[in-house]
Structure formats: C-alpha cells, structure tokens
N, C-alpha and C positions, 0 to 999 in steps of 0.2 A: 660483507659489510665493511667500509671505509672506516678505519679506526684511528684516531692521532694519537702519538704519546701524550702531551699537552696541548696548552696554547697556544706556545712557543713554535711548534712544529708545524701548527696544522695554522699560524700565522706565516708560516716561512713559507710554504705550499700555495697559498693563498696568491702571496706576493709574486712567485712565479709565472701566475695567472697575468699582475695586473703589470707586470715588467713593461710593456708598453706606453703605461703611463707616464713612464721616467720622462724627465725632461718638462712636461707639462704644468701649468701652473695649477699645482694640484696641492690641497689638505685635506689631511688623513683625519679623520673622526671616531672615537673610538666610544661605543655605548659604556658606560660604566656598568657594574665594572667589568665584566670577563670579557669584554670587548675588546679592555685596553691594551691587554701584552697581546694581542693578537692585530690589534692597529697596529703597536709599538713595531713590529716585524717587517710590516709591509709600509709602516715609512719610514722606518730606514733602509730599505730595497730600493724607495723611490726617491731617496734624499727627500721628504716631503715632510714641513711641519705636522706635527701630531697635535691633536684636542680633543676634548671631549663634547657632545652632544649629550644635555644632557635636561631630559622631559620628564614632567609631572602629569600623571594621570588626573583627570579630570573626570572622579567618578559622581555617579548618581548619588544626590544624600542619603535617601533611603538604603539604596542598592548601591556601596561603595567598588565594589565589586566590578559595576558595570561602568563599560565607560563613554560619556557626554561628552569627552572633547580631551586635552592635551595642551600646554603649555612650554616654554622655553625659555629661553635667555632673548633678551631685546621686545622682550616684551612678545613676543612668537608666542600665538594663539591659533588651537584650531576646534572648532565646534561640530559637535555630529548633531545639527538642526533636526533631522527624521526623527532620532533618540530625542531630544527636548518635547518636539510635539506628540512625539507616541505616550511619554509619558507624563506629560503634561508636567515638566521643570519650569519655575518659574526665573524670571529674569534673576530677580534676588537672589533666589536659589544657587543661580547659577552663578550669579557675581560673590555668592560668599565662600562657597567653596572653590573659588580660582585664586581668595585676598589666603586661605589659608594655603592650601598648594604653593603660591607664588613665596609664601612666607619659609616654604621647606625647601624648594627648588631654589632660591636663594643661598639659604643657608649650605647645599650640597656645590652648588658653585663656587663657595667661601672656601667650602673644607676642599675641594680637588683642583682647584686652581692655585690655592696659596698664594693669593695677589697676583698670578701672572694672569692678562690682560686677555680676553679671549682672541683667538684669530681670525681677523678678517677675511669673511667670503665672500663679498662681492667681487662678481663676475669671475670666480674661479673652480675648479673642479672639486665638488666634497665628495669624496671616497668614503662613504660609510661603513663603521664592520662592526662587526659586533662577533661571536664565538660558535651561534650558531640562530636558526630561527625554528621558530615552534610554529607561530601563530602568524608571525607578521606585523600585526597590530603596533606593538613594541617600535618597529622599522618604520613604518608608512607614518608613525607621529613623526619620527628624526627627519623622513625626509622631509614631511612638510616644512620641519622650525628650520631644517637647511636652506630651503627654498626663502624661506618669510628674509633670514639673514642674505641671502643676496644671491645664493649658489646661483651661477649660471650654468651647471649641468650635476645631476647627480646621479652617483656612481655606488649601486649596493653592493658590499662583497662581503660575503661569508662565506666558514669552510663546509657548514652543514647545513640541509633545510629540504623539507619535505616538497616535493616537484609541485605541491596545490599553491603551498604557502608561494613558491618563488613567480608563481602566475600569476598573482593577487598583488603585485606592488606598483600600481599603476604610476605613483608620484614618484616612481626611479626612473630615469632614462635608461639604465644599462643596470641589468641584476651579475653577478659573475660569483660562483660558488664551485668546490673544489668537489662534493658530493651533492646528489639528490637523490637518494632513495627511495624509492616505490615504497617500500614498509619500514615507514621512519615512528620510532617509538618518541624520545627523548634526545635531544640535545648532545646531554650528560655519557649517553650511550656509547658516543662515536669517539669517547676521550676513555684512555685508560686511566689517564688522572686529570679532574676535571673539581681539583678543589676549592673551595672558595677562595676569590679574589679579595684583597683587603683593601681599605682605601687606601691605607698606609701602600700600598704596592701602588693603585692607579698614580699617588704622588710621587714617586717616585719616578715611575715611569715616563711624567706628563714633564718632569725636571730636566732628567737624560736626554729625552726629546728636545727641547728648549736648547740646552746646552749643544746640540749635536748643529743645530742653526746658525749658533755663532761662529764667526769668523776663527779659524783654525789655524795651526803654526804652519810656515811654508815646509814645502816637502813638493816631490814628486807623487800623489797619491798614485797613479795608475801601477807604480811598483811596490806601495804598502803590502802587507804580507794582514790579511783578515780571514780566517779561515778557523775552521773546527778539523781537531785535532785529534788519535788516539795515540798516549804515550803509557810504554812498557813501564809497570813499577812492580819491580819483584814478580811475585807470579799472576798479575794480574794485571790489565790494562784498564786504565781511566780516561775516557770525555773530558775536552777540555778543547778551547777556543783562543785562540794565539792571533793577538796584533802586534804587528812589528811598522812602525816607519822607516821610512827609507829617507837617512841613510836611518838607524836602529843605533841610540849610543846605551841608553838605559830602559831594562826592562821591570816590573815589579812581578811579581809572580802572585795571588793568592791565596790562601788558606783559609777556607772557609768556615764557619763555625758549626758545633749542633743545630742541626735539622735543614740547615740551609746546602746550597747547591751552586756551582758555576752560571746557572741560572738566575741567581737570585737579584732579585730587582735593586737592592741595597747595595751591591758588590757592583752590579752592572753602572748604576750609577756613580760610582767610586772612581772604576774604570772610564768612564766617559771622560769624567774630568781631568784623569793622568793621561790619556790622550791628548786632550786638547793642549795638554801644557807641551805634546811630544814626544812623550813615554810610552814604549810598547807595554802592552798586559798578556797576563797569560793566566786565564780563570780555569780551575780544575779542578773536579772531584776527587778528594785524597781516598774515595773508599769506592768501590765498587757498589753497583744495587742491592745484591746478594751480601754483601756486607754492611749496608746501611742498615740491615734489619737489624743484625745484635749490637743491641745500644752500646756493649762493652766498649766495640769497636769504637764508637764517639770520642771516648776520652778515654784510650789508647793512645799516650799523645809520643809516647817513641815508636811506634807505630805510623801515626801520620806524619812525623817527621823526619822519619825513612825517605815515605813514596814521597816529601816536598824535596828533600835532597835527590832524589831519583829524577824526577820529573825538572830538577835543578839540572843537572848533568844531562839531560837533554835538548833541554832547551839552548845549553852551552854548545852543545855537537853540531851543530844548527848551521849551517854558514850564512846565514843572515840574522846569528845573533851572534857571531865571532867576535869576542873582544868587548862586547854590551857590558855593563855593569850590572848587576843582579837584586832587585831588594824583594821584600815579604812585604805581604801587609797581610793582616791576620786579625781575624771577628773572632771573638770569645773563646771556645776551644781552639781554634785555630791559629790564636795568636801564642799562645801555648805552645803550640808544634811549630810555629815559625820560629820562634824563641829558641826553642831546643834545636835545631835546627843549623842555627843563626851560629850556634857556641857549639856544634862540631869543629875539630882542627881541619885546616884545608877548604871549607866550605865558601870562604870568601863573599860573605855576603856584604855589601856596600852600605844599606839601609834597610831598617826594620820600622815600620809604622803597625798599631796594634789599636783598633778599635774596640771599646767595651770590652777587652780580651780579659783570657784567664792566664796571666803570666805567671801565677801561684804553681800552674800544671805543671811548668819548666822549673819550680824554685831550686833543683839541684842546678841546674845550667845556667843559671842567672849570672855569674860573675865571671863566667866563661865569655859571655857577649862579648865582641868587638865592636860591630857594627854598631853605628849614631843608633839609636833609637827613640822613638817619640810613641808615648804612652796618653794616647787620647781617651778621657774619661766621660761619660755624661752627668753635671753637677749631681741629678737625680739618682744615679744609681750608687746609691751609697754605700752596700756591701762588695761591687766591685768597685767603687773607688779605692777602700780600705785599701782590699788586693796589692791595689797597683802602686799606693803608695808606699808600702812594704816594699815590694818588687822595685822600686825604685831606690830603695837603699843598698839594696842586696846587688844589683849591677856597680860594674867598674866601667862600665864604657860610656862616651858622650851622650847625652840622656835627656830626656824631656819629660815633664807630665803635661799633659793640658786638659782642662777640664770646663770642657764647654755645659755652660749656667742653665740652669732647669731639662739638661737632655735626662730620657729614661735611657735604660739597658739597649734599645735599636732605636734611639733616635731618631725617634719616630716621630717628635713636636716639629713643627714650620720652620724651614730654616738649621734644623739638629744636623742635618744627615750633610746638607750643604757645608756646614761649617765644617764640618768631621773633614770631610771631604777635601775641601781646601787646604785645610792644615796637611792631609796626606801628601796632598800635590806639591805642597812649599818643599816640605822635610824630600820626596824622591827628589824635585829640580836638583836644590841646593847637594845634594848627596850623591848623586847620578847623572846628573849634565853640568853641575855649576864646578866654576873653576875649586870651589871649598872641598870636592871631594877627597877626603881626607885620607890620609892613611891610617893602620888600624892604631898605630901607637900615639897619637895626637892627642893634646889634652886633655884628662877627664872631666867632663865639664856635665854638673847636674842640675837643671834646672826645674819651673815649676810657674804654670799661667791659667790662667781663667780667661774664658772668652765668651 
C-alpha cells in the first residue's frame, strides 16, 4: 500500500506527475483545507499561482446530509434536478437554503483569502488537488464552480483515490493521481501523519503563494542553490532545506519553536519573504524524530543551541555560502537557542530576529549577545511580552523591541504574520546586505515600536 509521510510529500510526488504542465498558463486550486499544502507543492513545481476552490453543499432541508446541488464563488451554482424531483424540494426550499449556504461560503472566503482577490480563470488551466478522494462528490462540485468561473480546461490531481471514484469524474478533462488502489479503505490511511489542517495554515499558505508571484530580486536563478538537505549535528543527523542565491551574500538560518518543524507553514512563509528581499534560508529541525518525542528535549535549549551552532559550521563549509553573513531568526523556544547561540565566543553571528520567542531560556547569555537583535512581540500576548521586555534590558548589544498591535502568541490575526515578517526582512537587509552592517563593537543602541 502507497504511504506518504505527509502532505508535504505526497504534494511533491504529485507535482512530478504534473511537471509538464510548467510553462502553461496554469492555476493551482487547492480544496480547503488538506488540499492546500498539497496544492502549495505542485505550484511551486509549476511556478503557478495558488487558490483556493472553495464549495458549499447544498443539502436536502429535511435530509442535510443528502446533497441537491453545490454552490461557489461568482455566484457558481450547480443543481442535482433528479434529487429535487425524486424528492419533491420545492423552489423556496431550495432558494432558502442556498441564501443560508451562500451566507457561510462567503464568510469562509473572507476568512482564507484575507482580501486577496480571487484568481482569474478565464480561459486558463485549473489544476485541482485536493489530499486524497473518497467519494468524488466533493471534486465533481470544484470542477463544475471551475468551469462556471471560466476554466477553459480542467485538470484533477490527487495523491490518492479509489480506481471507481477516479472513473466517475466526468466534468475533469484529465484525472492524474499518484496511487489508486483496488482496496482503498480511507484517505487518512495512505498518510502516516495526516493531521488536521488549520485555517490559520491554508492562510498562510495562500500568502507564500501570492508573494512567490511577485516580481523577485535579480540573480541568475538557474544557479540558486534550492534543495533539501541532511547535516551532521553531533550524533545525529537533521532534515533541513537550503536556499542559497546566486551570487549568496546573507544567509538566516532558523530555529524553530515547540511542536513546530522546518515544514512549518509560519516559518515557510517567513522564508518566502527573506528570499524575495535576496536572502538565502536554511530551515532545519534542531531534534531528530526519535527525539522529538521527549518533550524534555524541547526546552533543552543548550542542547538546540549546539546542533544551531553545528548546523552553523556547516553551512559555513559550504563553497556557495563562503564568506555569507549568518543570522538566526528564532520562534518561541527557539529563539531562546538562537540567543544562546548568538553569545557563544567565535560564533559570529551578524543578526538575530526573534519572533514570539522565549529569550527568558537564554537569560544567562543575554549580555553576552553581540549581534543587532530585534525582539518582535505580538501586542496580545502579554506574558511573553513581559519576557522580552526584561530580555531587553538584560542585552548590551544593538537592540529592538517591536510589538505588533493586537497579534496573539503565532500571529495568527490578518495581516500579524505579514508584518512580523517584514520587520524580519528589514532587520537581515539592513544587517546582512546593507552597507550598515555593523561591526560587533558599534553603538549600543536600545530601542522600542509598536506597529
């Protein structure tokens, strides 16, 4: 039986599939939500903007259960007429539960698009995906509201589904699926991890995506260095994903926080954005899987500031990061271990950026820092603000707090993650490619903003 590690995986598999697409004027559609890091995969495989597709069942009053038709965005409507007259729905019937539906399927376009505009499909190729199919049903609504929207060809692709289901989708022009098993139980089955998707994740995602469209800093891309990686730390090796441009002057490295992962859709979009300004990334698990089980190991934070110095010295050994500048950027524990890190002798690190972090972890190393550092807070989270405003007395080096208005603990409100984000990108520029890059003995200068 076909198994993927995640979505992640079994979106990259996928993608392989539809590699011929490149070049075509193609958008990616991703079903909300486990759909969407598994669209996220295969449009950026195909340089191809990402969106979501996204349909309200149109069930029987009585029987909500059953379903009379389907709805979308642009007003895309589709009716199962046999169902209305088998069960005798009346027109009202039907017109009142499409005013409610349409009033939620609104509302869910609100939340996952966060005012970005939806993308135009007239006369272009919708690549639908979704994470697996069961039934179909689900599918044959998206392609129709693809079609109502303008698709001049649709394109299904999944990494799983039962060989009946992928016979049954007459309104796809082309099905493309990476398994189809004869004895298909469950969706869920073919993932070893197959946990739920959050909105807060599809937004993120649908962000990264967006940003990945705009226009990008010059370089020769055909010599970028984008690749997934395994580097030695200590007695163990770690996963992790290395972008370098070409030529490569500053790289950030990150440290991730509890329960998160070089995967993580908050990090990834982080990275999207130190990219575009120019900035190589290098996203990597400070723990092993086998060690991610004992929680001790989470905040363990001389421990993960070992394998970030480790994983530092490799990335240095590098000849296509020779001579780069080095910074951290570090999520809650992790900004902790960047910290500690940061204020080893020798370590040379250039810049520290620390979102929502726990700089309390490091408080013996705090005055050891050389490196700029800028301590991004969200207004809301008010016991790690404390933290960091502490943490902020306790440093001697060039220093920031910022504290963007009404964000919680992951920045998870419209708009939080982005601004977090931005601020990271100014502080590497300025500290990693701008002429300001300082030496360690410069000014100590501490300040403090709201944004």
């Amino acid at each position: 039986m076909k198994l993927f590690a995640d979505r992640i995986e079994a979106g990259r598999e996928l993608a392989r599939l539809l590699e011929r697409l490149r070049g075509q004027d193609v958008v990616v559609l991703g079903l909300p939500r486990g759909g969407v890091p598994v669209a996220y995969e295969v449009a950026q495989t195909l340089g191809a903007p990402l969106d979501v597709v996204v349909v309200r069942k149109l069930g029987v009053p009585y029987q909500p259960e059953l379903a009379m038709g389907a709805i979308g965005e642009g007003d895309a409507r589709v009716v199962d007429h046999a169902v209305l007259a088998t069960l005798g729905v009346s027109e009202d019937d039907l017109a009142e539960v499409e005013r409610q539906e349409r009033i939620e399927l609104d509302a869910r376009v609100a939340l996952l698009r966060s005012g970005r505009p939806r993308v135009d499909l007239a006369g272009r190729v919708a690549v639908i995906v979704d994470d697996g199919i069961a039934t179909g049903s689900t599918m044959r609504v998206a392609c129709e509201v693809a079609r109502t929207l303008g698709a001049a060809r649709i394109v299904v692709a999944v990494p799983v589904a039962p060989v009946e289901a992928l016979r049954e989708l007459p309104e796809a022009d082309e099905v493309v699926c990476v398994a189809a098993p004869q004895a298909f139980r469950a969706v869920g089955s073919h993932y070893r991890d197959f946990s739920p998707t959050t909105d807060e994740e599809v937004v993120v995602l649908l962000d990264a995506a967006a940003a990945r469209q705009l226009p990008v800093r010059t370089g020769n891309d055909e010599l970028d260095a984008d690749l997934d990686v395994e580097i030695p730390v200590g007695s163990v090796t770690v996963g992790a994903h290395l972008y370098l441009p070409e030529p490569a002057r500053g790289v950030v490295v990150f440290a991730h926080g509890s329960g998160s992962s070089r995967h993580s859709p908050r990090n990834r979009f982080v990275a999207d954005v130190l990219r575009r300004a120019g900035l190589g990334t290098l996203l990597l698990d400070l723990l092993g899987a086998d060690e991610e089980l004992d929680r001790s190991n989470v905040f363990d934070i001389e421990l993960l500031a070992g394998r970030l110095l480790a994983a530092t010295r490799w990335l240095r050994a590098r000849p296509d990061a020779a001579g780069c500048l080095v910074g951290y950027f570090g999520a809650s524990t992790g900004a902790g271990a960047a910290l500690w890190a940061a204020a080893e002798p020798g370590s040379d690190i250039a810049a520290v950026v620390s979102r929502g972090g726990r700089p309390d972890l490091a408080r013996t190393r705090l005055a050891a820092v050389r490196a700029p550092t800028l301590l991004v807070v969200g207004g809301a989270d008010t016991t790690v603000l404390g933290l960091n405003r502490e943490a902020l007395d306790l440093m001697r080096c060039p220093r920031e707090l910022a504290v963007v208005c009404g964000a919680t603990h992951l920045f998870e409100e419209p708009g939080a993650l982005a601004e977090a984000a931005g601020l990271a990108r100014d502080w590497f520029v300025e500290h990693l490619l701008g002429a300001a890059t300082a030496a360690p003995e410069a000014a100590v200068v501490s300040g403090y903003r709201q944004v």
